[in-house]
C-alpha positions, 0 to 999 in steps of 0.5 A: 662113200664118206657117209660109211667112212664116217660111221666107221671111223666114229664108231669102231675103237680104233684097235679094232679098226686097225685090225680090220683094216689089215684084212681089208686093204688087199682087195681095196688096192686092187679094185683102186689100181692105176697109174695116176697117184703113188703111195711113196712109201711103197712105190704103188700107184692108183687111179685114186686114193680113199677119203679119210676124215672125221667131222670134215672127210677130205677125198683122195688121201687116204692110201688103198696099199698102206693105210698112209695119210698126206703126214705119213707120206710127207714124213716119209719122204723127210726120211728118205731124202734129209736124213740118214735115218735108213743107214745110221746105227740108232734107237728109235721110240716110235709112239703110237705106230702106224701100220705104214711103217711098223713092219718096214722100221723092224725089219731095217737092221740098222735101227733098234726099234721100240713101240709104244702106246697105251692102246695100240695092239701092236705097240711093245711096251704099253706106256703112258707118254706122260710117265714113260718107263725109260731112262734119261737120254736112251734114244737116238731118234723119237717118232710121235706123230698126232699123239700130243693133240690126245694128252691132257698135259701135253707139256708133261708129255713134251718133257718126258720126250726131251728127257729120253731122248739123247743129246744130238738126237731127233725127235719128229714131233708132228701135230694137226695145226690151224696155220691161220691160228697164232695160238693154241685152244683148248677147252676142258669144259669140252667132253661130248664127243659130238662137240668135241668133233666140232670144235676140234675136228675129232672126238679124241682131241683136246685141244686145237695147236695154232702155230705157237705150237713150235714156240712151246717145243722151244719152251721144253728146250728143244731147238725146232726147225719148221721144215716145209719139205713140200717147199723142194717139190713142184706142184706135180710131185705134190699132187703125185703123193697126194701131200698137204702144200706147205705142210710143216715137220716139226723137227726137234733137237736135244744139243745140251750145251 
């Protein structure tokens, strides 16, 4: 099974990969069905979850219903229970989106909801995140998740976020970290896909964030808090959702003073 996810996952362009998927995930949930691990996202549940992974597959992650990964979970339940993202009247750029919440975000009433992405076949606007074709301060609310590890000049990219995003909005600005690096490597001489995968856990990565990563926010001008939502779960609920224990969301402020 990780033998024929890898040779997927590596050789497929992901626009494909994402089309295929769609017409796939039916029959996989039903032959995966169960009672022992829940998909928070639609409350479905399983006997077990598929592996996901690049260079390092990780089993039982993976959701059959919807295509969720332990962030998308993680930051779901951030959602639901420590924001009033599902009842507020807000504009919200959501990045790259994935297939566990584009339809449900536009179908939610309450929110204007703007996709984007360079390659994504379901994206609105094809943009480029360092250039954005958005005003000053359009956005109440800004979802990027695991972009920035993708853009060359991800400093560029931070600003460009901070700049449409309004005063006293939310940006969730979630990135693959290495909670055992204090700083950031990145290595431009690095371009075969193969070492690429070694070295930075994917073939499409530039860079490997350590925990400077909230630091650099700062440095942008957004107020961050590192939230470990996990910390109010018990080992149960974790394992339950299938969640990364001790997982943080990178949850940045724009407050202009």
């Amino acid at each position: 099974m990780q033998k024929i996810f890898k040779f997927f996952l590596n050789l497929i362009p992901r626009p494909i990969l994402i089309r295929l998927s769609l017409l796939t995930r039916p029959l996989i949930a039903f032959f995966l069905k169960g009672n022992k691990y829940e998909d928070p996202i639609d409350g479905r549940t399983f006997r077990k979850f598929l592996p996901y992974g690049y260079e390092n597959v990780r089993e039982n992650v993976l959701s059959p219903s919807t295509l969720s990964l332990e962030r998308h979970r993680l930051f779901w339940l951030y959602l639901k229970n420590s924001t009033s993202f599902f009842s507020d009247q807000i504009k919200v750029l959501h990045f790259a989106p994935e297939q566990a919440f584009y339809k449900r975000f536009r179908k939610l009433s309450n929110i204007e909801y703007v996709t984007t992405d360079l390659n994504s076949p379901i994206a609105d606007v094809k943009a480029d995140i360092c250039d954005l074709p958005f005003s000053d301060n359009e956005f109440d609310f800004i979802i990027c998740n695991h972009v920035l590890e993708h853009i060359p000049n991800d400093r560029k990219a931070m600003k460009e976020l901070y700049r449409v995003l309004r005063n006293n909005g939310t940006a969730i600005l979630q990135v693959p970290y290495d909670k055992d690096r204090s700083e950031t490597f990145e290595d431009d001489s690095i371009t075969d896909p193969k070492e690429r995968r070694r070295i930075f856990g994917q073939y499409d990565h530039v860079r490997v964030y350590g925990m400077d990563y909230f630091d650099k926010l700062k440095a942008i001008g957004f107020e961050v808090i590192a939230e470990d939502l996990t910390a109010s779960l018990n080992d149960k609920e974790i394992d339950r959702y299938r969640l990364s224990k001790g997982e943080l969301i990178p949850v940045c402020k724009k407050s202009l003073s």
